[in-house]
C-alpha atoms as a printed R data frame, in Angstrom:
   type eleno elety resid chain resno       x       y       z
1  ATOM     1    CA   UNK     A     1 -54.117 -64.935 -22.898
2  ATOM     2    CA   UNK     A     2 -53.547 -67.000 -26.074
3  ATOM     3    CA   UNK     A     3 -51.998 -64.172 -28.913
4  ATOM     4    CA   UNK     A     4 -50.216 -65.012 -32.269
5  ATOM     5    CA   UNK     A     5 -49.096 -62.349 -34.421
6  ATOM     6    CA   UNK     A     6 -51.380 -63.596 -37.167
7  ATOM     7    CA   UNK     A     7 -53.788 -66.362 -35.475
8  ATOM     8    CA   UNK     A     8 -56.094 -65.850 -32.795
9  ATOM     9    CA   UNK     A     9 -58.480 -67.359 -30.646
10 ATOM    10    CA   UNK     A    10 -62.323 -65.724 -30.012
11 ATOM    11    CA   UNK     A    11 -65.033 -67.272 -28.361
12 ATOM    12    CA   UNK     A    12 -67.597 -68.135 -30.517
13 ATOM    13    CA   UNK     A    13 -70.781 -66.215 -31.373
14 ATOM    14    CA   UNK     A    14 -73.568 -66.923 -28.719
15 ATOM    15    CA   UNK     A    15 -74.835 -66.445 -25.115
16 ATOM    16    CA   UNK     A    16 -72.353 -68.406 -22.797
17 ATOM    17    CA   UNK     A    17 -70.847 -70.651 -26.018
18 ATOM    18    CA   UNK     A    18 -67.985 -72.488 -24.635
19 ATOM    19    CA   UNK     A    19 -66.914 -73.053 -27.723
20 ATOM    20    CA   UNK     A    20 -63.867 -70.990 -29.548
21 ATOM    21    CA   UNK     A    21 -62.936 -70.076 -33.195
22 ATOM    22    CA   UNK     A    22 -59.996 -69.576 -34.770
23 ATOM    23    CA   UNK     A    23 -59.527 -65.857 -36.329
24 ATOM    24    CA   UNK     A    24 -57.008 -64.632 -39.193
25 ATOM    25    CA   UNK     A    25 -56.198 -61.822 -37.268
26 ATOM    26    CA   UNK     A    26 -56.091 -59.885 -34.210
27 ATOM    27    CA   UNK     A    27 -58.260 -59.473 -31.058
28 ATOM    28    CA   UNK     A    28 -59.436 -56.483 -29.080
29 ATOM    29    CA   UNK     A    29 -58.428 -56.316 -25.132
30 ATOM    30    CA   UNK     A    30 -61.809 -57.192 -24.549
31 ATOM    31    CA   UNK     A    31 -61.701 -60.497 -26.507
32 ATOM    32    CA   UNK     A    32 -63.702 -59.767 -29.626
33 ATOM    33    CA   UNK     A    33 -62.267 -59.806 -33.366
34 ATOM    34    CA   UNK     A    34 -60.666 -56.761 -34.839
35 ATOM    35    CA   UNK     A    35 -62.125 -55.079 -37.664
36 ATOM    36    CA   UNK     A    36 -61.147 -57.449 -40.503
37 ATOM    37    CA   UNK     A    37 -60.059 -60.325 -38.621
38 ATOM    38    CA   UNK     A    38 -61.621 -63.521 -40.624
39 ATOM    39    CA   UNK     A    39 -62.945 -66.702 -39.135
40 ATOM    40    CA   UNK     A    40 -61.201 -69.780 -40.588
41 ATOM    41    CA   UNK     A    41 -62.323 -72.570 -38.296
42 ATOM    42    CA   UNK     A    42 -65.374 -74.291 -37.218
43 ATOM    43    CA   UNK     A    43 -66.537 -73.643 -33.369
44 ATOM    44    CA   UNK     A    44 -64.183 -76.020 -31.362
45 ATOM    45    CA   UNK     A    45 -62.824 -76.378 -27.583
46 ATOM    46    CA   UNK     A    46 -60.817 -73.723 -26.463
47 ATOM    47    CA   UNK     A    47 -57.898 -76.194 -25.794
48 ATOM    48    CA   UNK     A    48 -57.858 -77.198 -29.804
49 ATOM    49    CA   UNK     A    49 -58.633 -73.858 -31.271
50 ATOM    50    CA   UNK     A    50 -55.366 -72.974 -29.397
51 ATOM    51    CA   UNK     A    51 -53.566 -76.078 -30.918
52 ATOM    52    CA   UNK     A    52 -54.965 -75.229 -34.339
53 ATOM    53    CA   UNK     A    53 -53.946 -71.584 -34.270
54 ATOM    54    CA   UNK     A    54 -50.549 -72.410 -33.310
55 ATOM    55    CA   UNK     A    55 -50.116 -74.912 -35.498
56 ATOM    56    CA   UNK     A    56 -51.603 -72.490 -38.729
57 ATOM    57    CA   UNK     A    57 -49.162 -69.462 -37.413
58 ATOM    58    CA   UNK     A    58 -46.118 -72.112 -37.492
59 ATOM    59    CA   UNK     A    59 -47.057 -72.460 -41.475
60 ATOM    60    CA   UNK     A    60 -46.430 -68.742 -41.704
């Protein structure tokens, strides 16, 4: 499982999306955004989402 300590992967919203966002924030066991957790990236391939929120916790 993909975790940052500020930027997170979710799946994006829809039945069976295979698409992925990029969350400012954390993620519940069963994959969903915490309460507060904010989306800052469009829907995207899991593989780049992870790339993306890597490269945005880096800038931290």
């Amino acid at each position: 499982m993909h975790k940052n300590p500020r930027f997170n992967i979710v799946q994006a919203n829809g039945n069976c999306n295979p698409n992925f966002v990029v969350i400012d924030g954390q993620r519940t066991n069963s994959g969903h955004a915490e309460y507060g957790a904010k989306i800052v990236s469009a829907e995207i391939p899991r593989d780049e989402a992870i790339i993306l929120a890597d490269n945005m916790q880096a800038l931290t």
